[in-house]
N, C-alpha and C positions, 0 to 999 in steps of 0.2 A: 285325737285323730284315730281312724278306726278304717278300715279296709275295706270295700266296698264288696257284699256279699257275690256280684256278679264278676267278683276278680279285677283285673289291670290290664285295661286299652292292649298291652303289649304283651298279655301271656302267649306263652309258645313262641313269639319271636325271638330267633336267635342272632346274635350280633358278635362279630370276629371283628377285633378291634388291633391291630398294629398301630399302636400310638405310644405316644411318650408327648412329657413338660403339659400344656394347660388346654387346647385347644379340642383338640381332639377326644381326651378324656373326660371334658368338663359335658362334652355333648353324650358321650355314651352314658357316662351316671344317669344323666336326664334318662334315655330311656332304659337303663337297671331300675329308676325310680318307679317308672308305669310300667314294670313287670318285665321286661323283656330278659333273656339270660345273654348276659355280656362276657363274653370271653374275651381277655387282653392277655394281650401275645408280647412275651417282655424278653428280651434280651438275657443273654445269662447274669448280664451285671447287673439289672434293671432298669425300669423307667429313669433316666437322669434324674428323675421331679421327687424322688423317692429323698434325695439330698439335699434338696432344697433349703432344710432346714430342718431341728429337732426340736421343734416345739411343742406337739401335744403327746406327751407318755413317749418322748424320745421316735416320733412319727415325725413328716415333712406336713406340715399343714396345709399346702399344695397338694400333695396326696390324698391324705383326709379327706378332704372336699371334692376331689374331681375322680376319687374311684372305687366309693362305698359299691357295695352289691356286686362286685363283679368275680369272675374266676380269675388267675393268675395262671399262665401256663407259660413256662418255660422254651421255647425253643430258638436253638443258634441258623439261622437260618440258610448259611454258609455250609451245613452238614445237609445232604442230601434224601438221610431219614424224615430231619424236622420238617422240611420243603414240605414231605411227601404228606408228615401229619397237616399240615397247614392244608394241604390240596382238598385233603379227605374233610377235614372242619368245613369248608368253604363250598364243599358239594352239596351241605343240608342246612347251609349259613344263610338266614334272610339279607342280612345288612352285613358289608365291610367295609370298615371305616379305615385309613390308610394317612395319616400324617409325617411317614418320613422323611426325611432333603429330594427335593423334584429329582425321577426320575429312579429314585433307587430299588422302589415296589417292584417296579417293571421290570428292571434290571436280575430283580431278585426271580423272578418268571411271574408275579402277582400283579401286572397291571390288570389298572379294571376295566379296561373293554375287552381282552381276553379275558378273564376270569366268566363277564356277564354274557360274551360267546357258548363258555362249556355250561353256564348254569344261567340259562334266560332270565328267571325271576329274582334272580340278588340283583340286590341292591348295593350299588357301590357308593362311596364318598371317599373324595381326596381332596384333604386341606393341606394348604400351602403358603407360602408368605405371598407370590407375589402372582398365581394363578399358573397356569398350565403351559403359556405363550408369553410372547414379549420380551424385551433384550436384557429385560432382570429378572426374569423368571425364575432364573439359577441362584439367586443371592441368596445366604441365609437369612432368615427372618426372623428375629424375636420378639417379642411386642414391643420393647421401648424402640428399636429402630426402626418399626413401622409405624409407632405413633411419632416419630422424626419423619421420616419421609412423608408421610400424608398428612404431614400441615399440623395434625393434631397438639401439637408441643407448640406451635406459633400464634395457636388461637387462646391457650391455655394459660392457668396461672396469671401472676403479674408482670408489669415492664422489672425488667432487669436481667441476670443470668434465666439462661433454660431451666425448666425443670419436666418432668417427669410427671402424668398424671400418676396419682399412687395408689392405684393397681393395676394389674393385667390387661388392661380393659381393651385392647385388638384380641386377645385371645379370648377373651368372655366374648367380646362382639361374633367371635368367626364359629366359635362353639357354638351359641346359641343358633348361629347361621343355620350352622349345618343341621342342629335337630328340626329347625323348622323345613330347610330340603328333604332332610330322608321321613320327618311326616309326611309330607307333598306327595313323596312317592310311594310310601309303602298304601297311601289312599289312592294314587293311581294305579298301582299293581291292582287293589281292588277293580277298576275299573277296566283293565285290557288285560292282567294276567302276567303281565311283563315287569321284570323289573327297569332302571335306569341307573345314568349315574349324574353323581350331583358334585358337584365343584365348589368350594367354598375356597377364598384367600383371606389373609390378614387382611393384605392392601386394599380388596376391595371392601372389606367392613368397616374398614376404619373409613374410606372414601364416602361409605352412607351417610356414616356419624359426622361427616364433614359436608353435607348436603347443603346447609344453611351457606355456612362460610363461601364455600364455592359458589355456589347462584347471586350471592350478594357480591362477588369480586368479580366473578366474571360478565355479570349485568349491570351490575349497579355498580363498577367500577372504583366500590372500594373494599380493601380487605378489612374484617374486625380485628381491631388493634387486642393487646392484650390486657384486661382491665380488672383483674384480679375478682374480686367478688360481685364488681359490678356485673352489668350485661349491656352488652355495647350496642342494642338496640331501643333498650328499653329504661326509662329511671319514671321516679325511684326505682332503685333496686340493688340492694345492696348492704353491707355491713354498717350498724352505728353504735356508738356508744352508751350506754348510759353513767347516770350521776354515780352509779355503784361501781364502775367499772365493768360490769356484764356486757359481752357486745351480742344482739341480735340481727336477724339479717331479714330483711321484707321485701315486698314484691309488689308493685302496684300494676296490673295487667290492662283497665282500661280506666275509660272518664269518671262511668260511677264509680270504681272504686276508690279513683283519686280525688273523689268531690265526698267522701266519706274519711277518705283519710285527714283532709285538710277540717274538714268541722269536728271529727271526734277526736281526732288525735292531736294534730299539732293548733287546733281550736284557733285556725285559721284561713277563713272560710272567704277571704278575700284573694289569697291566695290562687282559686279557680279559677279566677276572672283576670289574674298578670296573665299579660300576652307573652310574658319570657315559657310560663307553667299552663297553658291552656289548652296543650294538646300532646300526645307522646313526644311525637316531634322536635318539638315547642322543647319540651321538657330536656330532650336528651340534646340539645343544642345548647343547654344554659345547664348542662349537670353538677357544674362547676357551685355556682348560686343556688340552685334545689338542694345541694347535698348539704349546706351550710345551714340554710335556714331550716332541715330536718332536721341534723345535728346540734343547732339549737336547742332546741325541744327537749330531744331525747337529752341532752346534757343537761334538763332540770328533773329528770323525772329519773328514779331505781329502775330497776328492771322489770318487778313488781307491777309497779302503777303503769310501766310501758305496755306490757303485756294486756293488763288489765282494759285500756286504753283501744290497744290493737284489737283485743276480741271482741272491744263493742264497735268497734267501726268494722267489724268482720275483712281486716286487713289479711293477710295471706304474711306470717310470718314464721320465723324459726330461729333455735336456738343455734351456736358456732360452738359444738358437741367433739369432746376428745373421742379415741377406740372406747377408753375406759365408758364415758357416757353411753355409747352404743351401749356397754353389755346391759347398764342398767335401766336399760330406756324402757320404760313402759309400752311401748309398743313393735317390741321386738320380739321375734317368733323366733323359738331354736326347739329343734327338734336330737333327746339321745342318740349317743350312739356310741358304743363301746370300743375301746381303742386300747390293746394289750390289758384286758380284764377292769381297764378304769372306764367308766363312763364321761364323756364329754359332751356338752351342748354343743351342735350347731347348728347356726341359721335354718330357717327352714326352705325349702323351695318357694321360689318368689311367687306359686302360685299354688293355691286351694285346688283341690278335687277329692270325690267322693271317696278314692280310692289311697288317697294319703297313708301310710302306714307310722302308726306312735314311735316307734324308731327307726333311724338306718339301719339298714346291714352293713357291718363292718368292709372296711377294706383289706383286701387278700394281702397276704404274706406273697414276697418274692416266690414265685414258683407254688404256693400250696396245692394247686389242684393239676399239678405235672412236673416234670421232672427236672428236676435241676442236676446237671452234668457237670 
């Protein structure tokens, strides 16, 4: 990766970040990524997220990830100097991003529709668990009790105890939200000169990611049960065995594919023609019987010859891959990035541009580029 001789989408743009934990931070990286200079504004104790854990060279791996490239400045916001630095950052700030418990920014004098009163063209954003209004506006939010409350845990996983999907994934969903809001705007600003502000919650990202489930309950009057690797709409689809004990997981999307999986794969080409297996439908009504008669199969065959199999019927398959497998996966991107003089891999950003740079920039030290009191 090599930097793009015309510079990054975001040079010159400046971004005052009051954030802490995943949500907030994970969206600012993103634009420290394409150039922009990210100031986060930490607490004298710092970001919570900073504890999370000591995993990489004695770092929080949560941090690592959601705060390479940014400044670190110090101020207690409760002292009347820091306010005042805060004011002064935010009078030549393009973008402030604001993730505290509802209502505390504003309390602090930093809400954003005053702020974007004294400086027309900032751009505000505030994320939240549960949005701005409403009679649980006020709740705290962390990602697991938003992926509880918005259904996401009941669609998930398999029948038995809860579980937790395992990661973040309301705070990745609201993160990502919000960079694709304050793109929106800072391309509108282009356009009328003005800035806005943009509103992102947990609950309503996680409510997107639950788009399916919801239209299918609330129209079609039933809810997706919990079906572990299966897909409660659609079969095949799903984990199987083979004679090695390797388990793989495949996906059959429409007729041709399943009129190819039955002749190459399971070399059962009458198959297409039972009225229990001759349409999705069809299919996911008898999943019970389809899953048997694939399991068949696969229990004569290695993993090897499955595979083998699968790729000439150009089936849509995949491996059921430990973390350890990720690291080693041939098709995994990680990009340097130096963490208390050690170098470590990580992932790379889920998306290409010309502007990519060969490594991150490190993540700030508590306070490095201000004062710690």
């Amino acid at each position: 990766m090599s930097s793009s001789p015309e510079g990054k989408p975001l040079d010159g743009v400046v971004v005052v970040a009051l954030e802490q934990a995943v949500a907030a931070p994970l969206c600012s990286s993103r634009l420290a990524d394409a150039g922009a200079r990210v100031i986060k504004i930490e607490r004298p104790e710092g970001d919570f997220a900073r504890g999370y854990d000591s995993a990489v060279h004695g770092e929080s791996s949560y941090f690592v990830w959601t705060n390479r490239g940014k400044e670190s400045l110090v101020l207690n916001l409760r002292d009347d100097a820091d306010k005042a630095r805060l004011r002064e950052l935010l009078a030549s700030a393009d973008v402030f991003i604001q993730n505290l418990a509802p209502g505390a920014a504003a309390r602090l004098g930093f809400g954003s529709a005053a702020l974007r009163a004294r400086n027309p063209r900032l751009i505000t954003c505030d994320i939240s668990g549960y949005g701005e209004s409403g009679p649980l506006h006020q709740l705290k939010a962390y990602d697991l009790l938003v992926q509880a409350e918005s259904g996401l845990v009941a669609v998930s996983g398999a029948p038995g105890p809860w579980g937790r999907i395992g990661v973040s994934l309301c705070d990745i969903t609201a993160g990502m939200n919000a960079l694709i809001g304050i793109q929106q705007a800072l391309l509108q600003r282009e356009r009328t000169g003005h800035g806005s502000g943009v509103q992102v919650s947990l609950f309503d990202s996680a409510a997107d990611l639950m788009a399916v489930p919801y239209l299918q309950t609330r129209y079609g009057g039933r809810a997706p049960e919990r079906v572990g690797l299966r897909h409660p709409s659609i079969a095949p689809y799903g984990a199987f065995t083979c004679a090695d004990g390797r388990e793989l997981v495949l996906s059959i999307q429409n007729e041709r594919e399943w009129a190819s999986f039955c002749r190459v794969v399971l070399r059962e080409e009458a198959l297409c023609g039972d009225e229990r297996f001759n349409s999705n439908g069809a299919r996911t009504r008898h999943r019970d019987a389809l899953e048997a008669a694939v399991q068949a199969v696969f229990s004569q065959l290695t993993y090897a010859q499955a595979v083998d199999r699968l790729s000439q019927a150009q089936t849509a398959y995949g491996a059921i891959n430990s973390v350890d497998d990720l690291i080693a996966h041939p098709q995994l991107r990680t990009t340097p990035m130096t963490v208390h003089g050690e170098t470590v891999q990580v992932p790379a950003t889920p998306y290409r541009t010309e502007w990519d740079d060969a490594q991150f920039r490190q993540a700030p030290d508590l306070g490095e580029h201000g004062p710690l009191r």
